[in-house]
C-alpha positions as CSV (number, residue, x, y, z in Angstrom):
1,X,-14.5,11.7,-47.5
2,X,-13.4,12.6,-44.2
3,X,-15.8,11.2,-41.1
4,X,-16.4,13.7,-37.8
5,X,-14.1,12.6,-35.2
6,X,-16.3,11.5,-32.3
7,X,-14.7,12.5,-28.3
8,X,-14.7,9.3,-26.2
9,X,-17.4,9.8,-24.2
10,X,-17.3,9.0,-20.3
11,X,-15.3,9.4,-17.1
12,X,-11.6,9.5,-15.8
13,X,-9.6,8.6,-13.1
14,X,-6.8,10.1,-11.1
15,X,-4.5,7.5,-8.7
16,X,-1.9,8.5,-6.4
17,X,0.7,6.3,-5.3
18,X,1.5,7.7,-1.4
19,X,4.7,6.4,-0.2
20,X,5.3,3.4,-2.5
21,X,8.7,2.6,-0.7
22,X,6.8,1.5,2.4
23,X,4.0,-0.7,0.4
24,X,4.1,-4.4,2.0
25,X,5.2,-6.1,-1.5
26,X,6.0,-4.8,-5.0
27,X,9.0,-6.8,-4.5
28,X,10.7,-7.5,-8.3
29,X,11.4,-11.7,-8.9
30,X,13.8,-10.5,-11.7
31,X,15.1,-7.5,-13.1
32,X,15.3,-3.6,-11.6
33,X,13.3,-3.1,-8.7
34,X,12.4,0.2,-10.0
35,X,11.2,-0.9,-13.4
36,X,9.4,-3.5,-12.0
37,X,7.4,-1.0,-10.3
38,X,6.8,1.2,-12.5
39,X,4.6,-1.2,-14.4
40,X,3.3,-2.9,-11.7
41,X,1.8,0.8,-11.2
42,X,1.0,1.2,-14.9
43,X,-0.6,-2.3,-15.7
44,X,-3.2,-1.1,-12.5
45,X,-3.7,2.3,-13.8
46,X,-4.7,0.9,-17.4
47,X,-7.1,-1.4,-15.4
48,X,-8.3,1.4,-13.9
49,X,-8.6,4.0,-16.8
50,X,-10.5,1.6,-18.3
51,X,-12.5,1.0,-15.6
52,X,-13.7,4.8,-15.3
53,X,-14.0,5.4,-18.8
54,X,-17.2,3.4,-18.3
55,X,-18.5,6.2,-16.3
56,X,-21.2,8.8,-17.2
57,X,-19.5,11.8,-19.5
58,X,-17.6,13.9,-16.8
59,X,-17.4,11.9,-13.4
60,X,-14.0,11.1,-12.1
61,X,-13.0,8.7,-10.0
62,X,-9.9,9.7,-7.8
63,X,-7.5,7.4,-5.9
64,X,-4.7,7.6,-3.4
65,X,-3.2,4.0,-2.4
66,X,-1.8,3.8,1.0
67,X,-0.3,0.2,0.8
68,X,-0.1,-2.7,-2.1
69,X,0.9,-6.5,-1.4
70,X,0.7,-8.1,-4.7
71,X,-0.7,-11.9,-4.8
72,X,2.2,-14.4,-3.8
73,X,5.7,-14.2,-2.2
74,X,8.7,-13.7,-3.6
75,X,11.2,-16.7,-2.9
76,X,14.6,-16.4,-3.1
77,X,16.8,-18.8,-5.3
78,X,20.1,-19.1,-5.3
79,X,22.9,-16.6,-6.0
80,X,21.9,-12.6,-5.1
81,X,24.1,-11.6,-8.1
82,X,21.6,-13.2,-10.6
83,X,18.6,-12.1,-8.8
84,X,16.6,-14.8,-10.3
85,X,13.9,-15.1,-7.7
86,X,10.6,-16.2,-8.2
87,X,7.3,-15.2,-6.9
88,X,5.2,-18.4,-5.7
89,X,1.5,-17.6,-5.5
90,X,-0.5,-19.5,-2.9
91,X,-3.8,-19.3,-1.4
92,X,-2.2,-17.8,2.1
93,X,-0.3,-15.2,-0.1
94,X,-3.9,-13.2,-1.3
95,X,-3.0,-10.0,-3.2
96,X,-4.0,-6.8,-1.1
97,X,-5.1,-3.0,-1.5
98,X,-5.6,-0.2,0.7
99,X,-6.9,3.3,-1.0
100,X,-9.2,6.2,-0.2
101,X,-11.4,7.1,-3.2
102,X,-13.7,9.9,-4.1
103,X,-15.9,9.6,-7.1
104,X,-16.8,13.0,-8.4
105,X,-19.3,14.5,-10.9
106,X,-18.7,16.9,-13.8
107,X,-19.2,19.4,-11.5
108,X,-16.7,18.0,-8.9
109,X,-19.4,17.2,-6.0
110,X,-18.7,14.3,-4.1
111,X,-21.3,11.3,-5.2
112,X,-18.9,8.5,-3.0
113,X,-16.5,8.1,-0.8
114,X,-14.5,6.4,1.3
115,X,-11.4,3.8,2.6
116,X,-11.2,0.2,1.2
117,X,-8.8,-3.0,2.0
118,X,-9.5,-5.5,-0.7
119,X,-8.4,-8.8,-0.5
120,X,-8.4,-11.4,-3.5
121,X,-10.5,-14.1,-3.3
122,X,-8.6,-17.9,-2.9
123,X,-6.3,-18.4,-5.3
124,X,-8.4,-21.8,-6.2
125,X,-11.3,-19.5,-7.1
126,X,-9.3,-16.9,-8.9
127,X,-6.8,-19.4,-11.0
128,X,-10.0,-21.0,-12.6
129,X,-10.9,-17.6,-13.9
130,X,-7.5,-16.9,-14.6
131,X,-6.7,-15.2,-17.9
132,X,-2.9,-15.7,-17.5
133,X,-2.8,-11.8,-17.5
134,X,-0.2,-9.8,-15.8
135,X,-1.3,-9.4,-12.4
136,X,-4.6,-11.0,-13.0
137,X,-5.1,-11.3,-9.5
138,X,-4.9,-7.8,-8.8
139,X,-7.0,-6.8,-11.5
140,X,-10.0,-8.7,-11.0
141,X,-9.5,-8.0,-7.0
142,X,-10.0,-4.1,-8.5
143,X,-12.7,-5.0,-11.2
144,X,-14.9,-6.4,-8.6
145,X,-14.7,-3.8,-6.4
146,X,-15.3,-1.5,-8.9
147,X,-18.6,-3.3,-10.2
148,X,-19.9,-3.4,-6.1
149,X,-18.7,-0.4,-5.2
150,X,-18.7,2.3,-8.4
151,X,-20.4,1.1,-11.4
152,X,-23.8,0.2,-9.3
């Protein structure tokens, strides 16, 4: 017996990356720098997709970051051929986000919009929360906002 296929029901997102090359720090600790970005960028996106789907059927949340600094440093360590640095993550090092949004209806008329800087909380606040999650930092820096901001 074959069940209906049901549509996922709920929103969408767009994000637009402008000008990733001047971004303050997507700096790779190993491996291409390119690759490195590239999932950086995807690993948000998800986070984001999922986000939206949350949405009521049709509304779409659109995105265009100006400027990333992921949580931490990176710290060089020893030779440049092996480019084994490592990213240290410290409570002066916060992760950081700069975007314009628009969230739209089905119809696309603007229901928000606007600029945002996030910052992360304290690493001491975040790290007991911490999921050990790529980029958990980020994440729940773009969760919260969401919640405040979006979902209210």
């Amino acid at each position: 017996m074959l069940l209906p296929t049901l549509a996922k029901a709920g929103g969408s997102a767009e994000i637009h990356w402008s000008n990733p090359a001047g971004y303050t720090d997507v700096m790779a600790s190993s491996g291409s720098q390119e690759e490195f970005q590239a999932r950086t960028f995807k690993e948000l996106e998800d986070t984001i997709q999922k986000l939206a789907a949350t949405l009521p059927d049709g509304q779409k949340l659109e995105m265009t970051v100006t400027d990333l600094d992921l949580a931490g440093d990176v710290k060089l360590t020893g030779a440049r051929t092996q480019h084994q640095d490592v990213r240290v993550v410290k409570d002066s090092y916060p992760a950081r986000m700069t975007f314009h949004y628009r969230l739209l209806d089905a119809s696309g008329n603007v229901l928000k919009e606007g600029d945002e800087k996030l910052q992360s909380r304290t690493m001491s606040a975040a790290m007991r929360t911490s999921s050990g999650e790529p980029l958990g930092m980020e994440k729940r820096m773009i969760r919260n906002w969401f919640k405040r901001s979006i979902a209210k």
